[in-house]
Backbone as CSV, one residue per row, in Angstrom:
resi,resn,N_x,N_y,N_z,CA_x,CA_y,CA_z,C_x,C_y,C_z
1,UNK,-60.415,197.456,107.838,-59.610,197.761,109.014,-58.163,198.063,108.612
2,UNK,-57.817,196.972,107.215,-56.309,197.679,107.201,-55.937,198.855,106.458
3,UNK,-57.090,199.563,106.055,-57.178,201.264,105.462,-56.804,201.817,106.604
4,UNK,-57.777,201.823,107.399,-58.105,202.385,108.616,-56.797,202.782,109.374
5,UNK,-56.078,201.571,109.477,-54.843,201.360,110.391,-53.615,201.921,109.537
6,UNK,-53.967,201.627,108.318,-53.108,202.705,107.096,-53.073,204.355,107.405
7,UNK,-54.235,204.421,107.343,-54.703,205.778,107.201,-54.443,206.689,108.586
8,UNK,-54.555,205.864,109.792,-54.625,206.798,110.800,-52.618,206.489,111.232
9,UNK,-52.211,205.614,111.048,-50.724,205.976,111.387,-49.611,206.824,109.918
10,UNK,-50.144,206.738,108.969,-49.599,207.739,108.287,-50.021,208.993,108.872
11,UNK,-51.140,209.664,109.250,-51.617,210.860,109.663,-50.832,211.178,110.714
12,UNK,-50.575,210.316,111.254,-50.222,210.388,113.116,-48.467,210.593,112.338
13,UNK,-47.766,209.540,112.335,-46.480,210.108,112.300,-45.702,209.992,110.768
14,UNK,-46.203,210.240,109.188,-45.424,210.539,107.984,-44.755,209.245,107.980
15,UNK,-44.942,208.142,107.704,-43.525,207.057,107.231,-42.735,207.104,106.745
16,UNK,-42.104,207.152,106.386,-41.540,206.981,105.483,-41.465,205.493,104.389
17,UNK,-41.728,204.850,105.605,-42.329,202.841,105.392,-43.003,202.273,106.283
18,UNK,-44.515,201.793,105.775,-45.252,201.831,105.989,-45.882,200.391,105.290
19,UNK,-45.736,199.181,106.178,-46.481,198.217,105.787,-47.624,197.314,106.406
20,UNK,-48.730,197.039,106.261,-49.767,196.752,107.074,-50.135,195.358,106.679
21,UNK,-49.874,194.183,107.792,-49.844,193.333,107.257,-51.062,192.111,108.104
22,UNK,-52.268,191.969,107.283,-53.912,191.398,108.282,-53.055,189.475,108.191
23,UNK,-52.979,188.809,109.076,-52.264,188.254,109.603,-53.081,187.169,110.327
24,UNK,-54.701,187.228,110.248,-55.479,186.926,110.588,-55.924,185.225,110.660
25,UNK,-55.260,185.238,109.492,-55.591,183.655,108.553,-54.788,182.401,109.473
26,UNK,-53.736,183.373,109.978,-52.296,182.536,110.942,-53.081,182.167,112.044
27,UNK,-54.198,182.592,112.772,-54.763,182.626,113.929,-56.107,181.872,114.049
28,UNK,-56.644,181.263,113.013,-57.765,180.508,112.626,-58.189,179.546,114.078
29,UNK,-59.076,179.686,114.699,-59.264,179.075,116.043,-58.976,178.984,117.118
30,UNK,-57.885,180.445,117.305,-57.320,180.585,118.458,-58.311,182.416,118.800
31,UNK,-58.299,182.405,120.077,-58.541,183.647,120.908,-58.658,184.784,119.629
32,UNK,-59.484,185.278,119.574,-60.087,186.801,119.240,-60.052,186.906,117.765
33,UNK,-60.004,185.539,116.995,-60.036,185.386,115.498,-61.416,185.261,115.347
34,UNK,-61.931,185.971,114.227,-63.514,185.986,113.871,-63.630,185.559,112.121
35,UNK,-64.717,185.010,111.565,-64.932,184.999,110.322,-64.762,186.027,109.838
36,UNK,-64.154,186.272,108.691,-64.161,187.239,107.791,-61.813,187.724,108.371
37,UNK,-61.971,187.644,109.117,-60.252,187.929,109.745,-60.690,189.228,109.781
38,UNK,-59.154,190.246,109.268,-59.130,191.758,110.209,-59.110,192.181,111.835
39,UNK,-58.500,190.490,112.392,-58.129,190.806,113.884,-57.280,190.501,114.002
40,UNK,-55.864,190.301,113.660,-54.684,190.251,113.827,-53.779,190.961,112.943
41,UNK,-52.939,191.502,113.181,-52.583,192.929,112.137,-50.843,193.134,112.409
42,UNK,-50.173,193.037,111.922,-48.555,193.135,112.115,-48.376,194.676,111.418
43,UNK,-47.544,195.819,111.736,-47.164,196.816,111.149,-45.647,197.127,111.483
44,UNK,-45.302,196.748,110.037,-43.820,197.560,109.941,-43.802,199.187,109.542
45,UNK,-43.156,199.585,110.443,-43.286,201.247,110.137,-41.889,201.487,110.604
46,UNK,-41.579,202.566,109.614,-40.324,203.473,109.853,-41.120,205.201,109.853
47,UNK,-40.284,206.140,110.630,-40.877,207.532,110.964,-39.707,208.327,111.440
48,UNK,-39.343,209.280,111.021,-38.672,209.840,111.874,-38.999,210.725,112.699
49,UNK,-40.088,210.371,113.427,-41.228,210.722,114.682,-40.363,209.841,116.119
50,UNK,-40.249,208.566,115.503,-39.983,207.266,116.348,-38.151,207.299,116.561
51,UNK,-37.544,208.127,115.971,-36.312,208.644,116.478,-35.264,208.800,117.340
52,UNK,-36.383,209.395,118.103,-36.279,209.722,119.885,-36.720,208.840,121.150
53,UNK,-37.244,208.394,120.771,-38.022,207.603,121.442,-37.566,205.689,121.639
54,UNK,-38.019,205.967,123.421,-37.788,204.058,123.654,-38.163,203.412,122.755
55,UNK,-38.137,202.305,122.708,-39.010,201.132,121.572,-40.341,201.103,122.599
56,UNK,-40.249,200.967,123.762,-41.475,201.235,124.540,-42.676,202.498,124.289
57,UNK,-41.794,203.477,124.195,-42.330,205.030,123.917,-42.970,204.303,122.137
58,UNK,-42.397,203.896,121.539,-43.036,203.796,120.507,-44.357,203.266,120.200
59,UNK,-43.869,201.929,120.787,-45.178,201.269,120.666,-46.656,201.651,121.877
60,UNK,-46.206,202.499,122.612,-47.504,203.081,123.293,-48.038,204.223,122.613
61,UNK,-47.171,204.913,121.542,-47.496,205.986,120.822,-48.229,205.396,119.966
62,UNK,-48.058,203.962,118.790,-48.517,203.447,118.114,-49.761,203.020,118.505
63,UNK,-50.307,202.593,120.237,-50.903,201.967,120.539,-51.881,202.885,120.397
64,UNK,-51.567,204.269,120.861,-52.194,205.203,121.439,-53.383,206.022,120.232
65,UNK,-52.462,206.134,119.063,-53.349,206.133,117.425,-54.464,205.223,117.216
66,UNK,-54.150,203.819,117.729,-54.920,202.660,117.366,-55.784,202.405,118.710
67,UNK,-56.180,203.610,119.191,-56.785,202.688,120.414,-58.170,202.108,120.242
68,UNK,-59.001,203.140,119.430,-59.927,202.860,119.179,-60.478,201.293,118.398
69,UNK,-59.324,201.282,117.598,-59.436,200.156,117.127,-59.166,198.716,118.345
70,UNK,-57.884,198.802,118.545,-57.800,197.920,119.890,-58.858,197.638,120.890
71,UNK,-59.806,198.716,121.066,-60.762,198.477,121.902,-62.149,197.701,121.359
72,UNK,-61.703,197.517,120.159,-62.806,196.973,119.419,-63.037,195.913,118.540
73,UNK,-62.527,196.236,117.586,-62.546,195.029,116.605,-60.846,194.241,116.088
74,UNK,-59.754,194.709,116.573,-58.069,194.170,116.651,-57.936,193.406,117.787
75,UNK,-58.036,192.538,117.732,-57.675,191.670,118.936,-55.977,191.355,119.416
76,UNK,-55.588,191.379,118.198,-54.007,191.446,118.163,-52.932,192.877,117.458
77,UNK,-51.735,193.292,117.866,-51.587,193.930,117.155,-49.731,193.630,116.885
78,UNK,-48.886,193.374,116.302,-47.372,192.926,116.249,-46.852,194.225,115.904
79,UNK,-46.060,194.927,116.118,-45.225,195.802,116.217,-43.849,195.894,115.659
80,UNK,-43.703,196.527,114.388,-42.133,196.200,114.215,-41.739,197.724,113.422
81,UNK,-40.769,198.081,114.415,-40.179,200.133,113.775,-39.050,199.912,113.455
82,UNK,-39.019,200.381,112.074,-37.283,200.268,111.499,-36.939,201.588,111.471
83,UNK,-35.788,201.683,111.034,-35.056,202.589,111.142,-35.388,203.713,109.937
84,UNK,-35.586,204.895,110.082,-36.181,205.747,108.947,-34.988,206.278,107.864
């Protein structure tokens, strides 16, 4: 999953920084944690896509790449856009 989530937000907006961080282990017995982890996921990303845009606009753009995943197997997702 954290290829996946690699792979489809580099495609979507070029990083420039780009860190994907499974976060899973922190969540051990709480809501939407499963054996094996890969459901809780933090991403620091910088883009100069994300520029223009609210911090709101961002993270629905971010959301919007990952939906598939969100709808499925990410139960969590943390959000953090620096500056490119």
């Amino acid at each position: 999953m954290k290829q996946t989530i690699t792979d489809k937000l580099t495609a979507a907006f070029a990083p420039s920084h780009l860190n994907v961080i499974d976060e899973s282990e922190n969540h051990r017995g709480h809501g939407g944690w499963r054996e094996g982890g890969e459901t809780h996921f933090r991403v620091q990303i910088a883009a100069d896509a994300f520029q223009s845009m609210s911090r709101v606009g961002q993270h629905r753009a971010i959301n919007e790449v990952l939906a598939d995943e969100l709808a499925s197997s990410v139960h969590a997702l943390a959000i953090e856009v620096k500056k490119a």
